[in-house]
C-alpha positions in Angstrom: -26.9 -8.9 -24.3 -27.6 -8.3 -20.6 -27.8 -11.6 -18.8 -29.9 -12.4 -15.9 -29.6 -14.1 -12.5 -31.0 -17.5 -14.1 -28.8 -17.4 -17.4 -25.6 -17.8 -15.2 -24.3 -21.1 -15.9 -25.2 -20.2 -20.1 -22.5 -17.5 -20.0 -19.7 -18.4 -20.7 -16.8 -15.9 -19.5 -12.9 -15.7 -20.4 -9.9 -14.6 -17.8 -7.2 -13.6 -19.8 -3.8 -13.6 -18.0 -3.4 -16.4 -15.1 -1.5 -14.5 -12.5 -2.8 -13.5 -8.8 -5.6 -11.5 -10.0 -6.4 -13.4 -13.1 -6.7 -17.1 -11.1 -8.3 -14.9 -8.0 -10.9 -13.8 -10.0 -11.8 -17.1 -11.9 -12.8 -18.4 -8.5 -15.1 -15.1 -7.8 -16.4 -15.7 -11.3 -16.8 -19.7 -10.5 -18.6 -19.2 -7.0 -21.4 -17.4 -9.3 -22.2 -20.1 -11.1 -20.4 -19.2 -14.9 -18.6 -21.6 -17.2 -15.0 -20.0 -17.2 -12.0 -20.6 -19.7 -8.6 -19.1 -18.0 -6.1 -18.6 -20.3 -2.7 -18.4 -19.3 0.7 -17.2 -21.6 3.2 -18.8 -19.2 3.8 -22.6 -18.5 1.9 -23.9 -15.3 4.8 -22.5 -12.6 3.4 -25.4 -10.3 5.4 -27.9 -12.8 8.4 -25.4 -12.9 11.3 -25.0 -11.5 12.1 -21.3 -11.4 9.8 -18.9 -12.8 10.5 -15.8 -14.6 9.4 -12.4 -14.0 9.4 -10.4 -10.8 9.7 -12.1 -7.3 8.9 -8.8 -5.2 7.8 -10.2 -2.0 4.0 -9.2 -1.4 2.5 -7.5 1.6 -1.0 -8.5 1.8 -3.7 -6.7 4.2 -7.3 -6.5 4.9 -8.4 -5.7 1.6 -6.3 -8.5 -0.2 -7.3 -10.1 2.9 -11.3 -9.5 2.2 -10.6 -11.2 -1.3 -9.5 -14.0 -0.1 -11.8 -14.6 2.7 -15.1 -14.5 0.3 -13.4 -17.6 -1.6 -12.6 -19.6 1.2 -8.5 -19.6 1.7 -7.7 -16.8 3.9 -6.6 -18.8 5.9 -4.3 -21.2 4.4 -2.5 -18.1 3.1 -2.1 -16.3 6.0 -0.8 -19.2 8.0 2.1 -19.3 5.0 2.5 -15.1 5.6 5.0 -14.0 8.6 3.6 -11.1 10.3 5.1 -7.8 9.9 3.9 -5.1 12.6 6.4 -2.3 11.7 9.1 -0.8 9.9 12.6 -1.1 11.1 14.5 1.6 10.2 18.2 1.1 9.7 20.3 4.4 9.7 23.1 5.1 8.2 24.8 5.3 12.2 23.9 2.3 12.6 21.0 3.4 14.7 17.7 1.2 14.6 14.7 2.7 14.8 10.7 0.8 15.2 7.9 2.5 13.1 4.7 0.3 14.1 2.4 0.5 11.6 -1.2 0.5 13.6 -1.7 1.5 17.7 -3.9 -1.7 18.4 -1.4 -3.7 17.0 -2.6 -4.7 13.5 -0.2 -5.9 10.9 0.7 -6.8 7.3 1.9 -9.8 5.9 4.6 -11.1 4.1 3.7 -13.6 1.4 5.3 -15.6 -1.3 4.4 -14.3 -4.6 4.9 -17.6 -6.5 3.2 -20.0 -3.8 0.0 -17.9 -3.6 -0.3 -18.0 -7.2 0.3 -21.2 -7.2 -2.6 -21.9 -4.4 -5.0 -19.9 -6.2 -4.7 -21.7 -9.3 -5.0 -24.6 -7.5 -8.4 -23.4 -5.9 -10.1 -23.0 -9.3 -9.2 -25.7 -10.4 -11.2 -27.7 -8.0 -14.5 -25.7 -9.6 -15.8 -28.1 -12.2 -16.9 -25.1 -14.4 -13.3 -23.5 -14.5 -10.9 -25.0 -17.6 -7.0 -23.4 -17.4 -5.6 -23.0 -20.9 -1.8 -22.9 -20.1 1.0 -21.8 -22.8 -1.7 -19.4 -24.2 -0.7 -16.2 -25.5 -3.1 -13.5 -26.4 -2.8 -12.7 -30.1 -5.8 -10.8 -31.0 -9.5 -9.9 -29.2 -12.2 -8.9 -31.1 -14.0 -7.5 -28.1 -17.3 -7.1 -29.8 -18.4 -10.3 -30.8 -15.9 -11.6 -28.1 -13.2 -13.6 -30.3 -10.7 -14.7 -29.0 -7.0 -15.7 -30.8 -4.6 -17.7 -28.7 -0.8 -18.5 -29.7 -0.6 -21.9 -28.5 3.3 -21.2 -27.3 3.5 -25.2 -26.6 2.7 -26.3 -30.4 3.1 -23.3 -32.3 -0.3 -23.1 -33.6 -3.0 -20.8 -33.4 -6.3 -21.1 -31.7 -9.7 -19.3 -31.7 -12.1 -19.0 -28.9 -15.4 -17.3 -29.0 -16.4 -15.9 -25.2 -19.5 -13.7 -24.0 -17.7 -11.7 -21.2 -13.7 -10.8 -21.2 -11.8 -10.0 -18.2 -8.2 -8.6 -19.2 -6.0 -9.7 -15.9 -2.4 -9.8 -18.1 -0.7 -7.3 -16.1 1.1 -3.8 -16.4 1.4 -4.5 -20.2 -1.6 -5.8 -21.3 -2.5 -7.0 -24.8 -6.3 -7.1 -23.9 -6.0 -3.4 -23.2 -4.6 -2.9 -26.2 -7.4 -4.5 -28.1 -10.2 -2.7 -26.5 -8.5 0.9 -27.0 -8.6 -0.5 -31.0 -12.9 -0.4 -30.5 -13.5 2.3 -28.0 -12.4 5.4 -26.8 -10.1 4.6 -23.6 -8.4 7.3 -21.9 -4.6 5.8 -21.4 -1.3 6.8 -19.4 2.1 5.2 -18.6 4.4 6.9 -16.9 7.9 5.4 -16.0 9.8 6.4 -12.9 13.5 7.4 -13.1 14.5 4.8 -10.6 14.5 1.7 -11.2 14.7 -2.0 -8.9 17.0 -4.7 -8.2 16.6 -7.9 -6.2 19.2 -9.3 -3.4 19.0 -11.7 -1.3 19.9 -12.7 2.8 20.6 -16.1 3.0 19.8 -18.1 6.8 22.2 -17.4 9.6 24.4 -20.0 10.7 22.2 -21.8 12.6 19.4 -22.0 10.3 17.4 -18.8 11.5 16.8 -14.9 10.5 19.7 -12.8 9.8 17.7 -10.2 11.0 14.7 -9.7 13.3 11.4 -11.2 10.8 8.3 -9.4 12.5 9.5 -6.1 11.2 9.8 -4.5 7.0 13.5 -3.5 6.8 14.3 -0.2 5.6 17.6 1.5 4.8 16.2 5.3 3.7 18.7 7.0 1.8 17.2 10.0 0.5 17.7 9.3 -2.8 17.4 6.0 -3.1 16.7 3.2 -0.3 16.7 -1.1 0.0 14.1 -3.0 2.0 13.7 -6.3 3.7 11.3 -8.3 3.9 10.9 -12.1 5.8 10.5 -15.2 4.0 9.5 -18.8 5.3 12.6 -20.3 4.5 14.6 -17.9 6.8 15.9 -15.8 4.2 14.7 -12.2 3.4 14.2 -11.2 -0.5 16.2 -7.5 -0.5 14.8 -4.7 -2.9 17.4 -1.9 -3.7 15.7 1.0 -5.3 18.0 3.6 -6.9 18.2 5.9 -10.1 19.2 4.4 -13.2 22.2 6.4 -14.0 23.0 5.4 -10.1 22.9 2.1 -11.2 25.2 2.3 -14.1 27.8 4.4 -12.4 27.7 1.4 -10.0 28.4 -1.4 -12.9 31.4 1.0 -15.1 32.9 0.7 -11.4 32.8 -3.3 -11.1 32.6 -5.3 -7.9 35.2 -2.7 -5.7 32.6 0.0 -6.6 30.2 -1.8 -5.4 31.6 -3.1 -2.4 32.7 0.6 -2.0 29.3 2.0 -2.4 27.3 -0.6 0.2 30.4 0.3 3.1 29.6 3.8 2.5 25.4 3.3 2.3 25.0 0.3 4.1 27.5 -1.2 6.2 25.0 -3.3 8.2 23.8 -5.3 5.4 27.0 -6.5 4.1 27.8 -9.2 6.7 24.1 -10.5 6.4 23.9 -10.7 2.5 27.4 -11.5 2.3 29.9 -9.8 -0.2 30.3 -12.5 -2.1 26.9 -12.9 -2.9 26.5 -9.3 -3.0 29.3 -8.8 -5.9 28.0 -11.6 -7.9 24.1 -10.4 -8.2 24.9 -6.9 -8.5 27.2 -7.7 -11.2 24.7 -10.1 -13.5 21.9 -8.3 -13.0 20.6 -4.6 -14.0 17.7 -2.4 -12.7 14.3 -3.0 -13.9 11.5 -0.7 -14.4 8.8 0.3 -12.0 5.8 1.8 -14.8 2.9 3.5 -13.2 -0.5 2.9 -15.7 -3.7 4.7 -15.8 -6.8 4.4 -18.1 -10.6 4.9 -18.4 -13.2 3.9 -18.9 -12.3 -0.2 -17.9 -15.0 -1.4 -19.6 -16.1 -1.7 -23.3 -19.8 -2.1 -22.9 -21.1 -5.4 -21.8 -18.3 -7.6 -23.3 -14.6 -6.5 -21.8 -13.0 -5.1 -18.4 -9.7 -4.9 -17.1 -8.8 -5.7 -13.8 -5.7 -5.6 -11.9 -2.3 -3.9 -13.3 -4.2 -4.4 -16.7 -6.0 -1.5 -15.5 -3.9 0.5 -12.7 -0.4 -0.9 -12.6 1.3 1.1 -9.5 4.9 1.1 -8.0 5.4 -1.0 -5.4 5.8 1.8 -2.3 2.5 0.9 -0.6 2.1 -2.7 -0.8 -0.9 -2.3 -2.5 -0.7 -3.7 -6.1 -1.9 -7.2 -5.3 -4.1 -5.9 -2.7 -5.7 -3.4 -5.1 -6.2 -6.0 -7.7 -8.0 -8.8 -5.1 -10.5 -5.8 -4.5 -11.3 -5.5 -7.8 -12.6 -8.7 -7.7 -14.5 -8.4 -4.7 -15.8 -4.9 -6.0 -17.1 -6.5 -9.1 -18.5 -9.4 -7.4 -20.4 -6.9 -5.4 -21.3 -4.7 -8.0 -22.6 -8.3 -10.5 -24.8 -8.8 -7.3 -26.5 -6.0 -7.2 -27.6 -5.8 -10.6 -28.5 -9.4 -10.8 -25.9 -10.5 -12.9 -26.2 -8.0 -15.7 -23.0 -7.4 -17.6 -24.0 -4.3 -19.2 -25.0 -2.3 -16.1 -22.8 -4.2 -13.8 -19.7 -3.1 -16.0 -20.5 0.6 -16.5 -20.9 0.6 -12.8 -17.4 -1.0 -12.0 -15.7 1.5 -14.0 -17.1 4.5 -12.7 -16.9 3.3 -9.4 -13.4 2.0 -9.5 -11.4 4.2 -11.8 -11.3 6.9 -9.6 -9.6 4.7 -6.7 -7.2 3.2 -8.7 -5.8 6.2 -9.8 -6.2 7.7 -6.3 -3.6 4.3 -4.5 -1.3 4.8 -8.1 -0.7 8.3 -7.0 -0.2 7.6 -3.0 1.9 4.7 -3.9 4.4 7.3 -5.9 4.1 9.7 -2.5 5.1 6.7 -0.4 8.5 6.2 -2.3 9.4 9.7 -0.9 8.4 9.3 2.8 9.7 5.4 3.0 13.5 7.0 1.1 13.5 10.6 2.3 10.7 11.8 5.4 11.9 8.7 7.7 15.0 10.1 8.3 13.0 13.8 9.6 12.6 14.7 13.1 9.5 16.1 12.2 8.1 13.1 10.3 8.4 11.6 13.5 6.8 14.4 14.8 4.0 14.2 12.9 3.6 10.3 13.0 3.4 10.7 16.6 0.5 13.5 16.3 -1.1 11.3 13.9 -1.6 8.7 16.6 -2.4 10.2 19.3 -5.2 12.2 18.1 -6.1 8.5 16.3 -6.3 7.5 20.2 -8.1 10.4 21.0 -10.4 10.5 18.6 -10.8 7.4 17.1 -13.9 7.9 15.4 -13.3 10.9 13.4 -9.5 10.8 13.0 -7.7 8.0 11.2 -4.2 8.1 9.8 -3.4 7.7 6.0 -1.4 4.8 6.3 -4.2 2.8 8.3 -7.2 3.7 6.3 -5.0 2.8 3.0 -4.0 -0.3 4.6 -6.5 -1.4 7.5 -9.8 -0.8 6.0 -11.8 -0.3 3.2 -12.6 2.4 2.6 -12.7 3.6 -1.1 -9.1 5.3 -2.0 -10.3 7.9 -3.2 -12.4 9.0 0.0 -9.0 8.1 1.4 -7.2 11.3 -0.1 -10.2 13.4 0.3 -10.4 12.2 3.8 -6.5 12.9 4.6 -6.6 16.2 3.5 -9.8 17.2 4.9 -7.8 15.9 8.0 -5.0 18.1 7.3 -6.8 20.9 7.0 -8.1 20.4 10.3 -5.1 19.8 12.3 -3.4 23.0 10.7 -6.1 25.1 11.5 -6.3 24.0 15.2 -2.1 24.4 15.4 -2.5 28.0 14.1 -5.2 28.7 16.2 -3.9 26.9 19.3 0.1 28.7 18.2 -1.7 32.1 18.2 -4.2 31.9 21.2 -0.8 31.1 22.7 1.3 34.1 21.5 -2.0 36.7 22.3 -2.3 35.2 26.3 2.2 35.5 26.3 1.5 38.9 24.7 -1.1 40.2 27.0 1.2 38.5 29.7 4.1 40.5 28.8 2.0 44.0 28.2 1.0 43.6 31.8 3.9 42.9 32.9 5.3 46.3 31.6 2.4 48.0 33.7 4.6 46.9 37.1 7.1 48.9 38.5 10.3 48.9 37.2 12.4 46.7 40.0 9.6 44.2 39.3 9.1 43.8 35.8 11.8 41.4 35.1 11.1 39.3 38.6 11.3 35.6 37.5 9.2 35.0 40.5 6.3 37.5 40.3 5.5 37.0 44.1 9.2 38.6 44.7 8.9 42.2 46.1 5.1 41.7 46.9 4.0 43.8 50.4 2.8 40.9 51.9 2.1 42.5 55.1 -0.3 44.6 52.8 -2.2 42.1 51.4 -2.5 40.2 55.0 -4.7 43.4 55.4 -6.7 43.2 52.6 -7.4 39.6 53.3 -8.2 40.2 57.1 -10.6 43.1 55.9 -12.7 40.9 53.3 -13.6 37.9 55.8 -14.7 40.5 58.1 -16.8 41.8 55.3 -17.9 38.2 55.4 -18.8 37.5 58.6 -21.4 40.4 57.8 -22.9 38.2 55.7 -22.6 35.2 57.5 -25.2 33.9 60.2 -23.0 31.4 60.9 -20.0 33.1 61.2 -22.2 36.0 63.8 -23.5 33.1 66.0 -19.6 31.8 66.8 
């Protein structure tokens, strides 16, 4: 049933999966006025030691940023983040090389995955209409009369909950999604990459700072593969090696000499900062994990289930925008729930035609970034081109915008993005062609007149060499006589 402005704290509403987007958007919900019950599959990770699962640090911008700011803790994040205003690329010389990432100076930020989960649970749990159901593990949705069965993973026992809206935030493999392709007809795709991930680490330098310069995202692009850096508040940097699988494997048949072997040969400048130790002994216990891109539509079964977050459009990790992506979700639906009043049915129909074309637009610039961050860095005409790129953004600031800023310092909807990039494109390739050809027609009419001269002239570096000067003294003595004609003034002197 379509619910109203007034019915809002009568509805109840369910978040199923407790992560960033999942906690983010029980506040959005919360702020609106609705009872909600988050239910969460892991332990609370505030109580926990270490925490399983992936520790890729986060790069959050203006549109996680935006999320954020509508609940109230922008800034408490952000003061947590360390500032990172442009890739550092390390070649394989040893050469370093600054990529900023914005001409007026405007930055993304390194943040803690864990802590800003941890401080956005927090946050809604200080709503008095938000419960948190920890050590609950989606069993089963009927997602039209909005049951609910738990796994209680704590006691063993199974629980049922009966909700009037679902949001599915449980990630890349989501049993929610997999419950509402059971009652609808949802378009789905999952597509693994054949590289794969593996986390290192940079410990403090001897006296307690960086390693390594922290305002900057590290980069070794090797083609083929590459491994990034990024800052943490403790003075170390969490490392990301990216590499094909069968890369990988070659690398553990060979044991820790291969490996030593193959990061003296790839990169040398890392070993005395991570340590080859250290280096030897997580190489050699761990393996590379998977990076899955997903895609599916509609998100929405008709007033009673969405998916938000990698539920919906899990990405690979090459723009930063996963987390950033989700947080907009939320602020796109909150949007979207306003402007219909709080109806679910209209409001969720909307979302999904609005949104699914974005998602899938960042999920396929996020797999074009993996080439340009491994492979175009290392191209003198990359460079080329980023340099064109801002200058014309100088120029014409207005009408021209680069892809990486309006991905990653604005808002603008990702699929006007592409549209808008290649429209750009297009632009800038006609106006090279035209500018290259009105250039080779004035050096072709140039050189057919220059043909036209007489022979011991025609090759003169110096046109003005073998010139009659004495000549054209005359011709310029007769035409200010012809002037003086003309002139009254000229008469009267």
């Amino acid at each position: 049933m379509a619910q109203g402005r007034g019915d809002a704290d009568s509805v109840r509403t369910a978040v199923v999966g407790g992560g960033l987007v999942g906690a983010l958007q029980a506040c959005f919900l919360a702020k609106r006025g609705f009872h909600v019950d988050l239910y969460e599959g892991r332990e609370d990770i505030r109580t926990l030691e270490v925490v399983k699962g992936r520790s890729i640090n986060l790069a959050l911008s203006i549109r996680g940023r935006a999320a954020l700011k509508h609940i109230g803790i922008e800034e408490e994040v952000t003061s947590k983040g360390i500032p990172m205003r442009a890739r550092r690329i390390h070649r394989r010389d040893g050469v370093l090389q600054n990529h900023p990432y914005d001409k007026d100076g405007q930055y993304i930020l390194s943040v803690d995955r864990r802590k800003l989960n941890e401080t956005l649970l927090t946050e809604a749990e200080k709503h008095p209409n938000v419960t948190i159901h920890f050590s609950h593990k989606l069993v089963r949705a009927d997602v039209n009369s909005g049951e609910l069965e738990f796994m209680n993973t704590a006691t063993g026992k199974t629980v049922k909950h009966t909700q009037g809206v679902v949001f599915g935030t449980d990630g890349a493999y989501s049993t929610m999604r997999r419950q509402m392709m059971r009652s609808g007809r949802i378009d789905y795709s999952q597509e693994y990459i054949p590289h794969g991930y593996m986390e290192l680490f940079i410990p403090p330098a001897e006296d307690g700072g960086f390693a390594m310069l922290p305002n900057y995202l590290h980069i070794w692009p090797r083609d083929e593969f590459m491994m990034i850096a990024l800052p943490n508040q403790d003075h170390t940097f969490t490392v990301t090696l990216f590499m094909p699988f069968p890369t990988f494997e070659d690398l553990h048949s060979k044991g820790e000499v291969g490996v030593l072997a193959f990061f003296q040969e790839h990169f040398s400048d890392a070993i005395p900062v991570i340590g080859e130790k250290n280096l030897q002994d997580i190489f050699m216990s761990s393996k590379g994990l998977p990076m899955v891109t997903v895609k599916c539509s509609p998100y929405h079964h008709k007033d009673k289930a969405v998916l938000m977050g990698d539920a919906a459009h899990a990405m690979v990790p090459f723009y930063g925008q996963g987390m950033n992506c989700g947080f907009e979700d939320c602020i796109v639906f909150d949007e979207i729930l306003d402007k219909n009043n709080n109806n679910f049915e209209a409001a969720l129909a909307e979302y999904s035609s609005i949104r699914s074309p974005d998602c899938q637009a960042i999920c396929d610039l996020a797999r074009y970034n993996y080439v340009e961050m491994r492979h175009h860095v290392n191209s003198r005409l990359f460079l080329l081109n980023k340099k064109l790129d801002n200058f014309l953004y100088w120029l014409f600031p207005s009408w021209y915008m680069p892809l990486y800023n309006m991905v990653t310092f604005s808002r603008i909807r990702y699929s006007v993005v592409i549209n808008k990039w290649k429209r750009q494109k297009q632009i800038v390739r006609v106006g090279l062609f035209s500018a290259l050809f009105g250039l080779a027609m004035f050096t072709g009419f140039g050189a057919g007149n220059r043909f036209l001269l007489p022979p011991q002239r025609r090759f003169h570096l110096f046109p003005g060499r073998g010139i009659n000067w004495g000549r054209f003294r005359g011709h310029w003595d007769h035409l200010r006589e012809r002037e003086n004609l003309w002139n009254p003034r000229a008469q009267i002197s």
